[in-house]
Structures are given as C-alpha cells and as structure tokens.
C-alpha positions as CSV (number, residue, x, y, z in Angstrom):
1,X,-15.2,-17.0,99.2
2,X,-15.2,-19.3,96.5
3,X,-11.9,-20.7,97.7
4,X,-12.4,-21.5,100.6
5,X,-15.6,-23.0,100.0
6,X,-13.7,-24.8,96.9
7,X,-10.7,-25.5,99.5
8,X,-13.3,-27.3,102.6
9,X,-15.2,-29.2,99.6
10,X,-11.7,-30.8,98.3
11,X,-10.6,-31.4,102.0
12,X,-14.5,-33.8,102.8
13,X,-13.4,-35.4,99.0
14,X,-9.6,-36.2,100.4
15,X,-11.3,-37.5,104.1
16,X,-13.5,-39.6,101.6
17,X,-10.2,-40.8,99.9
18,X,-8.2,-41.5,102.9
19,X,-11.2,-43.7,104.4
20,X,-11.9,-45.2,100.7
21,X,-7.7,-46.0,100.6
22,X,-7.3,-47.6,103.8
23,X,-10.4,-49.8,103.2
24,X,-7.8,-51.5,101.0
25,X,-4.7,-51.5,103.1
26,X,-2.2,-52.3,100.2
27,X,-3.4,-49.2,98.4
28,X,-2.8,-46.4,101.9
29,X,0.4,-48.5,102.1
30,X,1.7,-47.3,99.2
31,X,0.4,-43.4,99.3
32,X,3.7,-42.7,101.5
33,X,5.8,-40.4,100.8
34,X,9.0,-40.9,99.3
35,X,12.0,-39.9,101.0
36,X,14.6,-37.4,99.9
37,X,16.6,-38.1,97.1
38,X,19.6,-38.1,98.7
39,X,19.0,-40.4,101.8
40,X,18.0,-44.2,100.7
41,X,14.4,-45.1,100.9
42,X,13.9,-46.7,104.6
43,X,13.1,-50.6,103.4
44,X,12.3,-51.9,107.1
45,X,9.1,-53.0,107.5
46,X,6.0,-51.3,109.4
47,X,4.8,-53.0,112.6
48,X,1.1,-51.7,111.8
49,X,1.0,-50.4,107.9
50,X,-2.8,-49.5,108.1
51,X,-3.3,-48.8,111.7
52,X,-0.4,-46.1,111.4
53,X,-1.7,-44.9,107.9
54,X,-5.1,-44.1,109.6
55,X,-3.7,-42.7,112.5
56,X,-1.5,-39.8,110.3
57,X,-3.7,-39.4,108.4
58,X,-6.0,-38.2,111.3
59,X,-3.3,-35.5,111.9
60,X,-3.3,-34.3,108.4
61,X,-7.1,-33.6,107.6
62,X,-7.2,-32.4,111.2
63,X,-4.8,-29.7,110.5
64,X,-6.7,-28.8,107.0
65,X,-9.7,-29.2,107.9
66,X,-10.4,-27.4,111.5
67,X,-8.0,-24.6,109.7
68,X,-10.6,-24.3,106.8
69,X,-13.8,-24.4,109.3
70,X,-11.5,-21.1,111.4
71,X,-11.0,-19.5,108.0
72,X,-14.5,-19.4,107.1
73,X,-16.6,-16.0,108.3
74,X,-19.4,-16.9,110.7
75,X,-22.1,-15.6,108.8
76,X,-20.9,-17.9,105.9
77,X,-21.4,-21.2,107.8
78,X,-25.1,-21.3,106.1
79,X,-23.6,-20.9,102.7
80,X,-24.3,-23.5,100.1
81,X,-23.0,-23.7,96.7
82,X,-26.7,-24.6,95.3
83,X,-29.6,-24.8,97.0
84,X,-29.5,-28.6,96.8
85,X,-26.1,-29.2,98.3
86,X,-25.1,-29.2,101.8
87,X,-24.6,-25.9,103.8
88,X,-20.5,-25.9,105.2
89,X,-22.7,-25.8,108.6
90,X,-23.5,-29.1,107.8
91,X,-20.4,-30.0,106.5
92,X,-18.6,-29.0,109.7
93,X,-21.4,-30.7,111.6
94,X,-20.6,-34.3,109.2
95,X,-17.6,-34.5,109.7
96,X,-17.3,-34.0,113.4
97,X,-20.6,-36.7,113.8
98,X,-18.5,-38.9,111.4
99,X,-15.2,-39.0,113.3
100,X,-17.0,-39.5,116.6
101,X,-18.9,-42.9,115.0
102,X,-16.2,-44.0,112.8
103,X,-13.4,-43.9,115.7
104,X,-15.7,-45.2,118.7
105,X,-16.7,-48.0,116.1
106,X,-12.7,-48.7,115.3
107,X,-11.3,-48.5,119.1
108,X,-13.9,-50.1,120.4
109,X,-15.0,-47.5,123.2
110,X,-18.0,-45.1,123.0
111,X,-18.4,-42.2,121.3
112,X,-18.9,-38.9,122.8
113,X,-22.4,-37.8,123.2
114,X,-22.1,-34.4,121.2
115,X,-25.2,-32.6,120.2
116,X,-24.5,-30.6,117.5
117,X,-27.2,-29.3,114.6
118,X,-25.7,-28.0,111.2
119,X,-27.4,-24.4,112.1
120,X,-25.1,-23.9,115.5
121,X,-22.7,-20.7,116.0
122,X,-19.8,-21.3,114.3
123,X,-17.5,-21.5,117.4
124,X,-19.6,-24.3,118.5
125,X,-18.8,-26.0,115.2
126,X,-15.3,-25.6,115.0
127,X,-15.2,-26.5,118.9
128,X,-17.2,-29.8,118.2
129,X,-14.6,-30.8,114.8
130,X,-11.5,-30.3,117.1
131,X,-13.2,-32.3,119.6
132,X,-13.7,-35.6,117.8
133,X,-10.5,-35.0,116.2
134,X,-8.6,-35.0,119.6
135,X,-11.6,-38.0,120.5
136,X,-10.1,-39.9,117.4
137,X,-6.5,-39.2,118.1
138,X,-7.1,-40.1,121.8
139,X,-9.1,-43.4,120.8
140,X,-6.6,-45.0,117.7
141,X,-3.7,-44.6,119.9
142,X,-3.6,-48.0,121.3
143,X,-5.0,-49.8,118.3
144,X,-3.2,-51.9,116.1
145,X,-3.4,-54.4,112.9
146,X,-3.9,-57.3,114.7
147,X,-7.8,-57.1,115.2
148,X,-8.8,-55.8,111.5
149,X,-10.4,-59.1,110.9
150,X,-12.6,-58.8,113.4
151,X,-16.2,-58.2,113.0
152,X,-18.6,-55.0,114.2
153,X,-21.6,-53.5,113.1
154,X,-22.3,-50.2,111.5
155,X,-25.1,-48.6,110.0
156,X,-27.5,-50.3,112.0
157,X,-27.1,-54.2,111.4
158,X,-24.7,-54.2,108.4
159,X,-21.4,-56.1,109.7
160,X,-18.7,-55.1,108.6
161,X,-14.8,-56.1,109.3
162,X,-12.9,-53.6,111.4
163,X,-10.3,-53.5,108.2
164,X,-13.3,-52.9,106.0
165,X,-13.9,-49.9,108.1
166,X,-10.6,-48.3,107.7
C-alpha cells in the first residue's frame, strides 16, 4: 500500500514539475530525450517547442496517473498518509478539476461541467481523471506557440500570460 500511495504522490509532484517546466519554455525544451546512440541527434528545429512539450506530456502523466488511480483498491481512495494531508480521493478529484481549468483556460473553450467531490466511488473518480485527460488532449490539439503572449485570467482576477500558464 505504501507504494502505491508513494508511487500517485511522486506522479502529482512530476504533474507539478511538468507545469512548473513549461512555465519556462527553454527549460521543457531541453527535458527531451536524447536519441539513441547510434543514430545522430535530430538538430531540425520544432515548429511549436512548448505547445508540443505540454501536449506529450499530457500523454505521459495520463498513462501514470489514471493507471495509479486503477491500481489503488476502492476502499483505499479515503486513505491519507497523515491526518493533515490530502486523502488520494482528493487527489484523484485535483487533478481531474485541475486539468479541466488549466486546459479550458489554455485552448480557450470551456471546461466541462464535472461535479465531482473527493468522497465519490472510486469508478467515478477514475471515470472523471480519464475524462479531463481525453478533455485536455481533445482541447491542445489545435493550439500552438503563437498566442503564448497573450493574456487571460486565472484564479479569479490575476492575469496571467497564456506561456505563463504552461
């Protein structure tokens, strides 16, 4: 149990990393992989360096993370490490609410109206994380680099650049 619990808190700290690294696009842009050994390093330059950072990395922590929500028992989603910390409920539950805001507020359309409480079954949960996963891959797919200057709110009336978001 402590794994897993272990494994879903490092997944939230690497989603926190990936949206702290492409608030500075030079920094995601160099996170890439390098290529095999063998084969020279592909030198030809990226069309939209951050926008495509963001949008893998939405396929990564969605693989990880939906898997570590399906691995956790049911009965475990109220579980918290200390009574002061966050139950992986809520967890779930944050990071589903987060991707919904986050990629409305990037794209530019709305976000899905998903009522969701910490304390739902788990198959809700894990239904409502795949959900604004497929609602973030479904809204970054047309966006680019060439609005991440632009201006838009979050957090109420704190503006914000749409690079500064990423």
């Amino acid at each position: 149990m402590k794994s897993r619990v272990h494994w879903m808190a490092r997944a939230v700290g690497e989603t926190a990393m990936a949206m702290a690294m492409v608030m500075w696009p030079g920094v995601g842009a160099a996170q890439q992989a390098a290529p095999a050994a063998s084969a020279p390093p592909d030198m030809t330059p990226v069309a939209n360096p951050v926008s495509g950072f963001v949008k893998a990395g939405v396929a990564r922590y969605q693989k990880n993370m939906v898997a570590a929500a399906e691995a956790m028992p049911a009965e475990k989603f109220s579980f918290k490490p200390s009574p002061e910390m966050n139950s992986f409920g809520h967890l779930v539950m944050h990071i589903a609410q987060s991707n919904n805001t986050f990629c409305a507020k990037i794209s530019g359309q709305a976000a899905p109206d998903a009522k969701i409480a910490e304390t739902d079954p788990k198959d809700k949960l894990v239904a409502m994380m795949k959900d604004s996963f497929a609602f973030c891959s479904t809204a970054l797919a047309n966006v680019d680099d060439s609005k991440l200057g632009e201006q838009l709110m979050l957090f109420g009336n704190r503006p914000i650049s749409r690079e500064g978001r990423w």
